[in-house]
KEMITI-201061 format. One record per residue (C-alpha): residue in three letters; residue number from 1; x, y, z. Coordinates in steps of 0.5 Angstrom, whole numbers, plus 500, padded with zeros to 3 digits. Each point is the difference from the previous one (the first is absolute). Example, Ala and Ser with C-alpha at 12.3 -4.5 7.8 and 13.67 -1.06 7.14 Angstrom:
<nodes>
[node "ALA", 1, [525, 491, 516]]
[node "SER", 2, [502, 507, 498]]
</nodes>
This chain:
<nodes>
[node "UNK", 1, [502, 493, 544]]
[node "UNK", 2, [493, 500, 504]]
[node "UNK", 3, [494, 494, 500]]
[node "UNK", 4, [494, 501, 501]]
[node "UNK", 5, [494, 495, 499]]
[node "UNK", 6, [495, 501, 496]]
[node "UNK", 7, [494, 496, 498]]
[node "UNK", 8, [504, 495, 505]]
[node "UNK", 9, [506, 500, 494]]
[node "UNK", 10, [507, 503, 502]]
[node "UNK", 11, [501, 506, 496]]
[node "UNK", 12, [508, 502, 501]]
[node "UNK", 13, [500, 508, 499]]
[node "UNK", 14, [507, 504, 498]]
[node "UNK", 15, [496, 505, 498]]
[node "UNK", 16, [498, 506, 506]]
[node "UNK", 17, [494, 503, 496]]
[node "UNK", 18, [496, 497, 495]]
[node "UNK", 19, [493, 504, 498]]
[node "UNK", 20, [493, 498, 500]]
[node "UNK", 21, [499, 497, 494]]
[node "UNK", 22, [506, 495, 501]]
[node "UNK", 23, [497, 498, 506]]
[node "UNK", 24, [494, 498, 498]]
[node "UNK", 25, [504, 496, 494]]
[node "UNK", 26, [504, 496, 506]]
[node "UNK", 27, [495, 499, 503]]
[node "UNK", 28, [496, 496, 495]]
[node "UNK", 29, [507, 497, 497]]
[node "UNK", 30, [500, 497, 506]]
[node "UNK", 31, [492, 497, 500]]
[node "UNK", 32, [503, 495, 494]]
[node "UNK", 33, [499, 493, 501]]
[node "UNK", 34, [507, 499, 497]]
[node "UNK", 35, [505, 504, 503]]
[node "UNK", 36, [507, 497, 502]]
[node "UNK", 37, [503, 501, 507]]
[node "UNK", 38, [500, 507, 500]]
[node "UNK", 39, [498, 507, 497]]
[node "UNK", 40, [507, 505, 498]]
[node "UNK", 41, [500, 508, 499]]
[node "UNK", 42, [506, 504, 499]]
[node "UNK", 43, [501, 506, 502]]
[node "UNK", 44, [499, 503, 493]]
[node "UNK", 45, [493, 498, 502]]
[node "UNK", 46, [493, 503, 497]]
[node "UNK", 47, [494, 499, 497]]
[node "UNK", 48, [499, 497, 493]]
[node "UNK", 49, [494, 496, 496]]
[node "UNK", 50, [498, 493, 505]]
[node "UNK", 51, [506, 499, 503]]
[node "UNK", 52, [505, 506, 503]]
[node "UNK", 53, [507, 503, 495]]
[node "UNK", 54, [506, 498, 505]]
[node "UNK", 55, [496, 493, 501]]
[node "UNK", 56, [502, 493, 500]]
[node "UNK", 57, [495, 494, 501]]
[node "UNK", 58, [502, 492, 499]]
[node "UNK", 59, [494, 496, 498]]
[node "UNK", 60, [499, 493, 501]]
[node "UNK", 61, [498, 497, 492]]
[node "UNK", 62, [497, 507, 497]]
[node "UNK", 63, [502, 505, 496]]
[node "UNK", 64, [497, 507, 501]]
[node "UNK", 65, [501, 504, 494]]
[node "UNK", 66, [498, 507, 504]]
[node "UNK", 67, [505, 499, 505]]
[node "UNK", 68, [505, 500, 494]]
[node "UNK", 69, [496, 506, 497]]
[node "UNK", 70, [501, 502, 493]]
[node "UNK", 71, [507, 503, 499]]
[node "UNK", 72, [502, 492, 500]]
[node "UNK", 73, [508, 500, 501]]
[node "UNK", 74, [502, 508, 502]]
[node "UNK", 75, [505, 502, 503]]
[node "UNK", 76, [507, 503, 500]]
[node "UNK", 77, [507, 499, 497]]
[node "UNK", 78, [506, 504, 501]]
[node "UNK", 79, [507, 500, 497]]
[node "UNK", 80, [507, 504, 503]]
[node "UNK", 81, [504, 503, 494]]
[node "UNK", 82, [507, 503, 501]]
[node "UNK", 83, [499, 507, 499]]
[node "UNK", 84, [501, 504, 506]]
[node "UNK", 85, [494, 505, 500]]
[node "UNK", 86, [504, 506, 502]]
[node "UNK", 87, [504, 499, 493]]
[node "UNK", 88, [494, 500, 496]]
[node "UNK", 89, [498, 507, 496]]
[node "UNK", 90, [494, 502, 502]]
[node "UNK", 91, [498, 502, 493]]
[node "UNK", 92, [502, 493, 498]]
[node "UNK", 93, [495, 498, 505]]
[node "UNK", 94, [494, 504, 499]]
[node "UNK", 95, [501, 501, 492]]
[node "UNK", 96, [503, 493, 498]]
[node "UNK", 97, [498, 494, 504]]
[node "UNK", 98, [494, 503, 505]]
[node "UNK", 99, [498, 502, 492]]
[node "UNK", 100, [501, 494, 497]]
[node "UNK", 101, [497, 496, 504]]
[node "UNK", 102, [494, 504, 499]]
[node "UNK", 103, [500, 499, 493]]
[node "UNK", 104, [501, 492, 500]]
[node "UNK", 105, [497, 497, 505]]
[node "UNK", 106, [492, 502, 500]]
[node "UNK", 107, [498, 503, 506]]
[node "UNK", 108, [491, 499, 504]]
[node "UNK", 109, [496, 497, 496]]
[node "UNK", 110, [504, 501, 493]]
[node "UNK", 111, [503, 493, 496]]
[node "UNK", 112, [504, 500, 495]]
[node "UNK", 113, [497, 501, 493]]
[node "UNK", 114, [503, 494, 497]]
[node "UNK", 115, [501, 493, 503]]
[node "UNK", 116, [507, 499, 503]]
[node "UNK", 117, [504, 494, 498]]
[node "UNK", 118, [497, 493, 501]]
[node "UNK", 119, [508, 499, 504]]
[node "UNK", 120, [497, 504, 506]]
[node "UNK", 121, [494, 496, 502]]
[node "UNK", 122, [500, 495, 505]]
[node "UNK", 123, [502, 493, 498]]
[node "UNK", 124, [498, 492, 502]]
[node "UNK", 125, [493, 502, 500]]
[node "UNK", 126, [495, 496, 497]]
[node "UNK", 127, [495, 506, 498]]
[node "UNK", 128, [496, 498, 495]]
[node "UNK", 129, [496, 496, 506]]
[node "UNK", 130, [500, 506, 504]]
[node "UNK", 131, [493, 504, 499]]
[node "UNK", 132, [501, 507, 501]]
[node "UNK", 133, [509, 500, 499]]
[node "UNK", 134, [498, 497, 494]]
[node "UNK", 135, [495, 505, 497]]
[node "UNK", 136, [504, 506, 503]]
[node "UNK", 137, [507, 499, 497]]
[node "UNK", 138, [500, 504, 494]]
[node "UNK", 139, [499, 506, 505]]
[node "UNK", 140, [504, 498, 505]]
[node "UNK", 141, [506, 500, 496]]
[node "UNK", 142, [498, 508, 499]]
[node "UNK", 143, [500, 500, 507]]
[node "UNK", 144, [507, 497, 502]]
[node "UNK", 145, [505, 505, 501]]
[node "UNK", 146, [495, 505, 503]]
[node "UNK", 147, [500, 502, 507]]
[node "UNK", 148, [491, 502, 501]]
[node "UNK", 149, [498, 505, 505]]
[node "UNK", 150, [497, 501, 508]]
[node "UNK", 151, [507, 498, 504]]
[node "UNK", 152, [505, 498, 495]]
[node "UNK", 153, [506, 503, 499]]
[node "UNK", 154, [507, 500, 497]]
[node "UNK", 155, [505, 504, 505]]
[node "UNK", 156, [508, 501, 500]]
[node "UNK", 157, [502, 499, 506]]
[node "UNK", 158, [507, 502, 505]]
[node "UNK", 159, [502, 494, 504]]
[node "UNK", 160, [505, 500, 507]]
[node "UNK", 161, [506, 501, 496]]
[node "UNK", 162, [498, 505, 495]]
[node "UNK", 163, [498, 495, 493]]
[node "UNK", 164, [495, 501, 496]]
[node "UNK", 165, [494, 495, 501]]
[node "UNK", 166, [494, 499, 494]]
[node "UNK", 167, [493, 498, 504]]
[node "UNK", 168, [494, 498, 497]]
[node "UNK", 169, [493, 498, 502]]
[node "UNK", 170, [495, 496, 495]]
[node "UNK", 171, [496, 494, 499]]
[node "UNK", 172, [496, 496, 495]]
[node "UNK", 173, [495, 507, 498]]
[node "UNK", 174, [494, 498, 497]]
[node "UNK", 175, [501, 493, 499]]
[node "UNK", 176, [501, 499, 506]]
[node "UNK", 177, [494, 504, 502]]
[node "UNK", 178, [495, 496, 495]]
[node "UNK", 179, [503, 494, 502]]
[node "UNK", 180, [498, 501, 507]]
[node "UNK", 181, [494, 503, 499]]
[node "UNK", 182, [498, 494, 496]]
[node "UNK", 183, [501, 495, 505]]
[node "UNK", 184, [498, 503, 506]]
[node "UNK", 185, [493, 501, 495]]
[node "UNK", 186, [500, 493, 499]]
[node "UNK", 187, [501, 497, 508]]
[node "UNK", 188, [495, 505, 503]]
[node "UNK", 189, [495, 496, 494]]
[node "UNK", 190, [502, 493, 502]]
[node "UNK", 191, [500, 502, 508]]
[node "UNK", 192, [494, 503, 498]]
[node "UNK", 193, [497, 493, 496]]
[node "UNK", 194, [503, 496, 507]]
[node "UNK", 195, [497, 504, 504]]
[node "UNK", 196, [507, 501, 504]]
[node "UNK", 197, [500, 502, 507]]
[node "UNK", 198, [504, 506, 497]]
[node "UNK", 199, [496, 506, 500]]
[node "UNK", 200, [501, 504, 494]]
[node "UNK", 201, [500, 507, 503]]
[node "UNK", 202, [506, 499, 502]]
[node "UNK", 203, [503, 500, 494]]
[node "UNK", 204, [505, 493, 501]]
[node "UNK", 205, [496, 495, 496]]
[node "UNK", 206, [505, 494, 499]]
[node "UNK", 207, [503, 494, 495]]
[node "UNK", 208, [500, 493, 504]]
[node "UNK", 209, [506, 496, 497]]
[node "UNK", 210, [497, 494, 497]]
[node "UNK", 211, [495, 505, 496]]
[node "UNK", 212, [503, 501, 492]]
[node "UNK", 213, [499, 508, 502]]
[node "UNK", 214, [505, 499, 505]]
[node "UNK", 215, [506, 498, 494]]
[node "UNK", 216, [498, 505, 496]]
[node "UNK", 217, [500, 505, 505]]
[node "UNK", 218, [506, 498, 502]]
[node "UNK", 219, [504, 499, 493]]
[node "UNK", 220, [497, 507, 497]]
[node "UNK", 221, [503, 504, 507]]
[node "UNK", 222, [507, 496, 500]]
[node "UNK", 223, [500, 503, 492]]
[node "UNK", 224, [498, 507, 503]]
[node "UNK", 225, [506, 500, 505]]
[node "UNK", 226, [505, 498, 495]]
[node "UNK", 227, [497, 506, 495]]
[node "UNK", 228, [500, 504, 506]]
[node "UNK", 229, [508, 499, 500]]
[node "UNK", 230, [501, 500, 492]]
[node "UNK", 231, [496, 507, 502]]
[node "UNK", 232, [506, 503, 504]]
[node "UNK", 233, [506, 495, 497]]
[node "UNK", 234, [498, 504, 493]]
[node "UNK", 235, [499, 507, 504]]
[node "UNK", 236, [507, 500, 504]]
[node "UNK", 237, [504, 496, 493]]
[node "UNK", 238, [497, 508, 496]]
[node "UNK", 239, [502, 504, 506]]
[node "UNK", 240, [507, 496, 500]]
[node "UNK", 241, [501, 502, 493]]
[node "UNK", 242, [498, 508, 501]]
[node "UNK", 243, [504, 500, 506]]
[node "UNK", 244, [506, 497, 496]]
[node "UNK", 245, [499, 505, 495]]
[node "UNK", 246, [501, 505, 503]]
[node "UNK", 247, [505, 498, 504]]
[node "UNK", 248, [504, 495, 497]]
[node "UNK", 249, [504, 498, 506]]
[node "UNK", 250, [494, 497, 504]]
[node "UNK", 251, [499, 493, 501]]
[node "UNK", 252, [496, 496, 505]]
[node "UNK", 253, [498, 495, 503]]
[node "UNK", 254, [496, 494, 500]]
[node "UNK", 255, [493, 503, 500]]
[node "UNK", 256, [496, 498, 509]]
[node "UNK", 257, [493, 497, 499]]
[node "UNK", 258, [494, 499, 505]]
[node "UNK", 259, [492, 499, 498]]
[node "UNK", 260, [495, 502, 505]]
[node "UNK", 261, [494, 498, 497]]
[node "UNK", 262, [499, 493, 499]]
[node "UNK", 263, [499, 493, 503]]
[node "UNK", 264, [504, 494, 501]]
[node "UNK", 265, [501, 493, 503]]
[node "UNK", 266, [504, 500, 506]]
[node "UNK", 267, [501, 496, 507]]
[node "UNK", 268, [499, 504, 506]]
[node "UNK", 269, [499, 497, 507]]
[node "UNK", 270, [500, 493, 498]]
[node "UNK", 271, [496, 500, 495]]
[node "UNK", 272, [499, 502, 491]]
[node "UNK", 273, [495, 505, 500]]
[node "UNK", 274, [499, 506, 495]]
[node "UNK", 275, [502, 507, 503]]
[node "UNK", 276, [498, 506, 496]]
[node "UNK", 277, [505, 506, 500]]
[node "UNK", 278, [495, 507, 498]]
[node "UNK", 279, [505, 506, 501]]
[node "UNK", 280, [505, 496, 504]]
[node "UNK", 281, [507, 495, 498]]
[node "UNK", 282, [503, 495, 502]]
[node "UNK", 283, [506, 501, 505]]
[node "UNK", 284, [503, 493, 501]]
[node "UNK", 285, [506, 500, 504]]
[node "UNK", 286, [506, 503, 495]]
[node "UNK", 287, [495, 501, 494]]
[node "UNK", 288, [501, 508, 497]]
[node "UNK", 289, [495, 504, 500]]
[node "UNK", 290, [497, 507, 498]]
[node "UNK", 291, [496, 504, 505]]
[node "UNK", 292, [498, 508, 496]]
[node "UNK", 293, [498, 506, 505]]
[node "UNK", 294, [495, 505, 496]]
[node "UNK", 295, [503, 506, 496]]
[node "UNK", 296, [504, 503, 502]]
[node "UNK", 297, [502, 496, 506]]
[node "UNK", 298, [505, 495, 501]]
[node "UNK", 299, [500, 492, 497]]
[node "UNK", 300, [504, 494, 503]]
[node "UNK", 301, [504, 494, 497]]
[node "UNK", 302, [498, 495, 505]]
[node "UNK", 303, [502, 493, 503]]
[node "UNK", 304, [495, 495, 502]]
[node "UNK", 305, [500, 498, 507]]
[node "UNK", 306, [495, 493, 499]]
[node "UNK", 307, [495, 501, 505]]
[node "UNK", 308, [495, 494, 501]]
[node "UNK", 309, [495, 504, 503]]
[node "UNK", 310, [499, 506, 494]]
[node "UNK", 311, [501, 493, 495]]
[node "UNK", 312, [506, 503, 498]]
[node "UNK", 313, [498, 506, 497]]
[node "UNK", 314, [501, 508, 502]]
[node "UNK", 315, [497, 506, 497]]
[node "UNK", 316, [500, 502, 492]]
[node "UNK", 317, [500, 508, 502]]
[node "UNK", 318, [498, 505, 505]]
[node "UNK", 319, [493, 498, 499]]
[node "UNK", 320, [494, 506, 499]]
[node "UNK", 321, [499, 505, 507]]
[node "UNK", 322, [493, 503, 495]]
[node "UNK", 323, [497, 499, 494]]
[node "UNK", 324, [500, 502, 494]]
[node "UNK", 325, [495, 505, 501]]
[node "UNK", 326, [502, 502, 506]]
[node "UNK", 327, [507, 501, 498]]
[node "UNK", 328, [498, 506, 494]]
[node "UNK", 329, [494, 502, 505]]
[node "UNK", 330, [505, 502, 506]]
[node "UNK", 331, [507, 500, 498]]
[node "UNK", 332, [503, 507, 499]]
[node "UNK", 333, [502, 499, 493]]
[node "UNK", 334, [507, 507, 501]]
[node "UNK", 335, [501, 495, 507]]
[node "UNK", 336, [501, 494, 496]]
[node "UNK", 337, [505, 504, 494]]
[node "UNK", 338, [504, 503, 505]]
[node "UNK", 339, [501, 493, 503]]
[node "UNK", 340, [502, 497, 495]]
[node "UNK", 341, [504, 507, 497]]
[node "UNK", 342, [504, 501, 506]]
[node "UNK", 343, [504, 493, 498]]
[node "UNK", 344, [501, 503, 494]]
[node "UNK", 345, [495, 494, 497]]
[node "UNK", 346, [498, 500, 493]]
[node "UNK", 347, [493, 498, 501]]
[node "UNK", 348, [493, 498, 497]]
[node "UNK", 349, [496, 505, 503]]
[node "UNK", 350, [496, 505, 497]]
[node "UNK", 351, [493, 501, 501]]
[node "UNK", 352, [495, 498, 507]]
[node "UNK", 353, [499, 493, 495]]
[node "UNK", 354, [508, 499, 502]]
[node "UNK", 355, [498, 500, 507]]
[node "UNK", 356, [497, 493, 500]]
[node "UNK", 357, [508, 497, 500]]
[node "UNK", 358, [503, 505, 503]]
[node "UNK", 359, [503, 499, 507]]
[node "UNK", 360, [496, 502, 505]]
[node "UNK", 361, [495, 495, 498]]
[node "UNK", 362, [504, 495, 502]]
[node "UNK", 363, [502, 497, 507]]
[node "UNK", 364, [507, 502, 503]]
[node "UNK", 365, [505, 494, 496]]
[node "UNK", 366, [505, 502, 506]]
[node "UNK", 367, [495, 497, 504]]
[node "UNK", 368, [497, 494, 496]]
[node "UNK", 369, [507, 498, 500]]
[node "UNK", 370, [501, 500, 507]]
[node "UNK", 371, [494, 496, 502]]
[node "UNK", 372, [503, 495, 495]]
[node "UNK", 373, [506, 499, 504]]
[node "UNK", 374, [499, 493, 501]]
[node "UNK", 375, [498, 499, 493]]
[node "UNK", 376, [506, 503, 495]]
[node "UNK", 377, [507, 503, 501]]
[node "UNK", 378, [502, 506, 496]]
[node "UNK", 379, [505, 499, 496]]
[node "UNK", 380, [500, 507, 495]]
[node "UNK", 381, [497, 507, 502]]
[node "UNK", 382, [497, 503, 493]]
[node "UNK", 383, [499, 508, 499]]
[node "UNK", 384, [497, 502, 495]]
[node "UNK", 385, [503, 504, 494]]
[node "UNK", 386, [493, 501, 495]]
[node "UNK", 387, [494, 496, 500]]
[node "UNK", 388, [496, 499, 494]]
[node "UNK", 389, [492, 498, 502]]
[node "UNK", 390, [495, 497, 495]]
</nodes>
């Protein structure tokens, strides 16, 4: 860890480079009047919308919608069957179960044609009080059970001692996406109305606690993360199914489950505080967690270590080390191929479009791992056996 002031606010650093955009986003985070203690990057950090990917922030009585953004509730789930990888056919692998999950579970911006079953849906909540989970739950149910495009995916994986893993990587999909963006439209109106300190260019408009807004922000993104569950319970339930299919020996154990983009109370330093979490999970101490590399690379089931310093959090990936445009612009789509082929992968690329996720885009998780040191304990190396994108 490294810390630096800024605005005369701690910044805690465990990332070695950030680019210019994220710079500039700390350094406006670190302008809010309302900001706890201390601002936190994982190592995984890089720029996003308003507040950093890989950031964790704590407020004193607000709520900031885009530093939870609008994929409310992503994150990873992993499960350890008791197939041993070098025992599984190879036609068996491509032809019945990489098939079949193609088949049954929708991939990029395709949902299902019809609603999947009420028995699916998140349960507890009052939704017809909720605005925008209220009106979107017809289509949500379409949507549960689908994976959605950018950097999800499903990966079956080899762990240390040579079982199978089933990974997966999804969120709230476009739920979660309305619902962010019609708060944050809804708290850049009433910061505008209450001429707020906060500057609106900076794209982190807040909801004070005792305003209404805040409650219904705060109830329809707690929805948001139990939907982006339900999203990868279901998922892993029919990968289960095709796996045991196929191989009806298999069995597996219970399914790991961590969020990264969400918002919750907690005590830190003293104090009850809202830490925002966007592209970074709680690692309390002894608290299992799930750390993916980029395609084609390595992932790691992990300990938490329960660092106060970082609130109790690591990083939830290897983190971006170019855009989007950059990645397709300047990666060589034969060397991308070749990486992934000389480990005898089934991938997911094939066409310069693919060169968005491929592993040259992102930051070497070896060494995102290495800086986190201090933050989670590796458990279980995972290597990749085929990939399945969005």
């Amino acid at each position: 860890m490294k810390v630096i002031a800024m605005n005369n606010v701690p910044v805690k650093l465990w990332v070695d480079q950030l680019d210019a955009h994220a710079w500039e986003e700390v350094n406006n985070l670190t302008t809010l009047p309302f900001l706890f203690h201390h601002l936190a990057l994982m190592p995984d950090a890089h720029g996003g919308k308003g507040m950093p990917i890989g950031g964790v922030l704590a407020t004193k009585g607000v709520v900031i919608p885009n530093a939870v953004g609008v994929d409310i509730g992503c994150g990873m789930c992993a499960v350890k069957t008791n197939l041993l990888v070098e025992e599984i056919p190879q036609d068996v692998l491509r032809k019945e179960i990489m098939r079949g999950i193609r088949k049954r579970i929708p991939l990029g911006r395709e949902h299902h044609k019809a609603a999947q079953d009420e028995q699916y849906m998140p349960t507890g909540f009052d939704t017809e009080k909720m605005t925008v989970v209220n009106r979107q739950l017809v289509s949500a149910r379409k949507q549960i059970g689908t994976l959605g495009g950018g950097n999800h995916f499903i990966e079956l994986q080899r762990c240390n001692d040579g079982y199978l893993w089933i990974m997966l990587h999804s969120g709230s999909r476009n739920l979660g996406k309305m619902v962010g963006d019609y708060y944050n439209q809804m708290a850049e109106t009433l910061n505008t109305r209450w001429y707020s300190s906060v500057k609106p260019d900076i794209k982190l408009a807040f909801l004070p606690l005792r305003a209404p807004e805040f409650k219904q922000y705060w109830a329809e993104m707690e929805y948001c993360v139990a939907f982006a569950l339900a999203n990868r319970k279901l998922m892993m339930e029919r990968i289960e199914e095709i796996i045991a299919e196929a191989l009806p020996n298999a069995t597996f154990e219970p399914m790991i489950n961590i969020a990264h983009n969400y918002a919750a109370w907690e005590e830190h330093f003293g104090e009850n505080v809202i830490v925002h979490r966007k592209g970074a999970v709680h690692a309390g101490i002894g608290e299992i967690g799930i750390i993916p590399g980029s395609q084609g690379t390595h992932s790691y089931i992990v300990e938490g270590l329960g660092n106060p310093e970082s609130f109790l959090s690591s990083s939830h990936g290897a983190g971006r080390a170019m855009s989007r445009s950059e990645a397709v612009r300047s990666l060589s789509l034969e060397e991308e191929i070749a990486r992934l082929e000389s480990q005898n992968i089934i991938h997911a690329i094939r066409g310069r479009q693919d060169l968005e996720e491929a592993a040259g885009a992102y930051k070497n998780i070896d060494e995102v791992m290495a800086n986190q040191a201090d933050l989670v304990r590796i458990l279980t190396t995972l290597s990749p056996i085929a990939v399945i994108k969005g």
